[in-house]
Backbone as CSV, one residue per row, in Angstrom:
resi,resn,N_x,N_y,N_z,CA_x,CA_y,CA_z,C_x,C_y,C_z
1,UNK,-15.409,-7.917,-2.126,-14.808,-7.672,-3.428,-15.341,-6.364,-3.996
2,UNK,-14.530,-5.783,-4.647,-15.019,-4.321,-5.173,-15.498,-4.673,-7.013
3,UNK,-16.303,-3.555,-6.999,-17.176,-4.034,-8.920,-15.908,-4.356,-9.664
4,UNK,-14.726,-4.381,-9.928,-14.120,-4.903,-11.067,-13.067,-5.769,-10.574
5,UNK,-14.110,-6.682,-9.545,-12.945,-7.592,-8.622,-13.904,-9.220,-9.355
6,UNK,-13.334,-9.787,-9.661,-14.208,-11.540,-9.828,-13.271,-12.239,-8.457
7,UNK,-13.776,-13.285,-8.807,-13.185,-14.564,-7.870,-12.981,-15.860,-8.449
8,UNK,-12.484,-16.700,-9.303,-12.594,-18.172,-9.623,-12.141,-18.911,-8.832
9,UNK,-12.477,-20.320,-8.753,-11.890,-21.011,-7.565,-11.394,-22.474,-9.018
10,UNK,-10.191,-22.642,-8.322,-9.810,-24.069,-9.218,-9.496,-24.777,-8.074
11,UNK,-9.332,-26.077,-8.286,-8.749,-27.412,-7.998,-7.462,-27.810,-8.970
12,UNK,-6.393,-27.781,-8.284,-5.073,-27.975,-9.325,-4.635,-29.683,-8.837
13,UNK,-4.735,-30.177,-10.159,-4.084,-31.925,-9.964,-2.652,-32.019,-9.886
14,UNK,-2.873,-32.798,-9.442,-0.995,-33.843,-8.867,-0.508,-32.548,-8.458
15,UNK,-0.716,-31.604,-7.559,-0.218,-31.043,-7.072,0.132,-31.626,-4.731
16,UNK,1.135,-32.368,-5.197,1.773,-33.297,-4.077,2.203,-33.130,-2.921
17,UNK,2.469,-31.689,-2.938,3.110,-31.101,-1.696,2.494,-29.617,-1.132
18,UNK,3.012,-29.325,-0.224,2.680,-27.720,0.005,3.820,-26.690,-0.298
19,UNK,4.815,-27.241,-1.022,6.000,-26.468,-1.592,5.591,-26.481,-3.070
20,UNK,4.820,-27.478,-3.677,4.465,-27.149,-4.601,2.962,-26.320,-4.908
21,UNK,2.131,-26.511,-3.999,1.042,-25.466,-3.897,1.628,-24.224,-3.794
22,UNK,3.002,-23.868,-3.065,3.451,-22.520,-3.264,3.830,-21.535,-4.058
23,UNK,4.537,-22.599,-4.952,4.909,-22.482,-6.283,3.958,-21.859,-7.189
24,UNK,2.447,-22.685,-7.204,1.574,-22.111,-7.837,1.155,-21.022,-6.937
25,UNK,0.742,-20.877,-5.985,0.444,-19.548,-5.307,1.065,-18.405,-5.919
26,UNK,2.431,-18.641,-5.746,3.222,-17.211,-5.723,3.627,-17.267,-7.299
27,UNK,3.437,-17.599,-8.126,3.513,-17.622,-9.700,1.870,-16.523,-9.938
28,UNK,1.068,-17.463,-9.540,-0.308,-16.632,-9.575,-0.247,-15.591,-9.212
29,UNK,0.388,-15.001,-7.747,0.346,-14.088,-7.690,1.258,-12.772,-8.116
30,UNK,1.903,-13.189,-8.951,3.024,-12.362,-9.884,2.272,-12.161,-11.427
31,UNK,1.171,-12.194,-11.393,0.429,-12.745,-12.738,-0.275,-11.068,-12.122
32,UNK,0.341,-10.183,-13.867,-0.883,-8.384,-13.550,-2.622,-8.885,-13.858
33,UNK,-2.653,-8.026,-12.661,-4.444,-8.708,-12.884,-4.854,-9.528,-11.812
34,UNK,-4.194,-10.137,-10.962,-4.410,-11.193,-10.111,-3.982,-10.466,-8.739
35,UNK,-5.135,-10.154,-8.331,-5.236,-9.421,-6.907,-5.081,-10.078,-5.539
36,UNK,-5.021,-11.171,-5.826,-5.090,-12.371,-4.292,-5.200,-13.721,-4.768
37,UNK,-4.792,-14.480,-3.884,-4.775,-16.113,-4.013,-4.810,-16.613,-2.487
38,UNK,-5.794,-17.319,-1.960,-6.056,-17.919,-0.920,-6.047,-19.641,-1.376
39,UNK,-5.305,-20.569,-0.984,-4.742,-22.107,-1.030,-5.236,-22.724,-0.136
40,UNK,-6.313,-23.478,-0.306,-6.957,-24.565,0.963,-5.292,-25.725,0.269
41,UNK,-4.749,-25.774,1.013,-3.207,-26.350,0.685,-3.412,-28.107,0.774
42,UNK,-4.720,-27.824,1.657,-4.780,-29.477,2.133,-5.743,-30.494,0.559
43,UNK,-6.737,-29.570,0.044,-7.189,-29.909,-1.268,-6.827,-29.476,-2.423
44,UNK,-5.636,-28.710,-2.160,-5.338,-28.093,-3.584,-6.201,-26.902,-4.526
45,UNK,-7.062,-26.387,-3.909,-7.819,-25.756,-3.933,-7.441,-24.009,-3.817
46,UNK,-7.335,-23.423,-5.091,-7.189,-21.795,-5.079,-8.157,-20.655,-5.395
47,UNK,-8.353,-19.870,-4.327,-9.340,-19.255,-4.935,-8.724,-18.229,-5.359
48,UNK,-8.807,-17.338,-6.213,-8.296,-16.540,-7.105,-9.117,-15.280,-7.361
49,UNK,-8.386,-14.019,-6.900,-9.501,-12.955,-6.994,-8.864,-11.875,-8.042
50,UNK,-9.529,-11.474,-9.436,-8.992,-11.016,-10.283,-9.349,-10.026,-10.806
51,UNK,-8.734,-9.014,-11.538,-9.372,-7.654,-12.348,-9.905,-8.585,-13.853
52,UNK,-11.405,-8.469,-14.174,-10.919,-9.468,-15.269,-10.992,-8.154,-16.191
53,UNK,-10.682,-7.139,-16.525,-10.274,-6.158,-17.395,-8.898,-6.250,-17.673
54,UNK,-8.039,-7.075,-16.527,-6.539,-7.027,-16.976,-5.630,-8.525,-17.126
55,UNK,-6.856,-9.661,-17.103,-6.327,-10.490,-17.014,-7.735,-11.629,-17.279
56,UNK,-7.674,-12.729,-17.873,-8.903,-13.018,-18.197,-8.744,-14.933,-17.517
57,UNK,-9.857,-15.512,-17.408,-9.703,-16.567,-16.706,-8.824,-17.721,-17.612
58,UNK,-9.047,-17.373,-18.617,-8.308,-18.566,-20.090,-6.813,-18.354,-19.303
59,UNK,-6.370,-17.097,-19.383,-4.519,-16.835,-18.813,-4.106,-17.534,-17.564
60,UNK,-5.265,-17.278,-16.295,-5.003,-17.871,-14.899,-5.001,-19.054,-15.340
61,UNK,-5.306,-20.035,-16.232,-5.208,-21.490,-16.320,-4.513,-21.319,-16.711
62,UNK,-3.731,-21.049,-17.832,-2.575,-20.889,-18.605,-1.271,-21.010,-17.366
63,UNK,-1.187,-19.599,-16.855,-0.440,-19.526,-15.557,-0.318,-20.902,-14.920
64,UNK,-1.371,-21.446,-14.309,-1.246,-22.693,-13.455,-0.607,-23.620,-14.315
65,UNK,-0.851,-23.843,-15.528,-0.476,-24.821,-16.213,1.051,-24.552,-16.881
66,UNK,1.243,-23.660,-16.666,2.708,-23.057,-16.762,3.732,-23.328,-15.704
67,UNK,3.036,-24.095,-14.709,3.554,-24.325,-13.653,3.863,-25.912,-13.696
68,UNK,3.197,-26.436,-14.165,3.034,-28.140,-14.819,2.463,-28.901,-14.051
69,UNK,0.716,-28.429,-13.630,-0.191,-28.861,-13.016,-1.430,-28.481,-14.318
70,UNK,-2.115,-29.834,-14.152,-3.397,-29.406,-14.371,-4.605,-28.297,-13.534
71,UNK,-5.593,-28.140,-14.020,-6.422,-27.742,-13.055,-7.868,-27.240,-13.887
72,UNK,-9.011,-27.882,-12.698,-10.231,-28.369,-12.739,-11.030,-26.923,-12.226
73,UNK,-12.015,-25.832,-13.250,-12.471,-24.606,-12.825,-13.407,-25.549,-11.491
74,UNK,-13.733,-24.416,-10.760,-14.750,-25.196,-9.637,-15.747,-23.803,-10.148
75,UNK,-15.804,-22.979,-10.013,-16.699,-22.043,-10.250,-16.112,-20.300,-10.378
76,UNK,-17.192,-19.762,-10.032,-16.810,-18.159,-10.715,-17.463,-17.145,-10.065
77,UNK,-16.975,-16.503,-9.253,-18.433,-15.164,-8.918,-17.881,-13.834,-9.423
78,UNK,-18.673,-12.961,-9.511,-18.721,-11.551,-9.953,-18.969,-10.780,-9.451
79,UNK,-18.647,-9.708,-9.238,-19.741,-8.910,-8.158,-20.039,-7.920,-8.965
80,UNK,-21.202,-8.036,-9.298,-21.753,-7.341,-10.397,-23.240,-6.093,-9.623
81,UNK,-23.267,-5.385,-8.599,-24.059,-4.835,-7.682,-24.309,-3.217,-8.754
């Protein structure tokens, strides 16, 4: 990751299928600010790699939940070097 790159990782609920993990994938990734999305598809699980100068973690939930899934932060890194 480069210095004004983060990473959050969520867990998105009742998300049932892998057409609907896509859904959120590719919504996320139409979101300015949101540089990548990697989907463990089998846990529902996104990790999310972001400018947070152009997009802040409150919105990426927003986004997901715009989608009509919940979702559970798992954590956060920075690369702050």
């Amino acid at each position: 990751m480069d210095e004004k790159q983060r990473r959050v990782t969520y867990q998105a609920l009742d998300v049932s299928c892998v057409s609907c993990a896509n859904l959120v994938e590719k919504f996320l990734e139409s979101q300015a600010g949101v540089n990548s999305v990697k989907v463990n598809k089998m846990l529902n699980i996104f990790y999310i790699d972001y400018d947070p100068s152009r997009i802040s973690e409150e919105k990426i939930q927003e986004a997901i939940k715009k989608t009509g899934y919940k979702v559970i932060k798992m954590r956060s890194i920075s690369n702050s070097h």
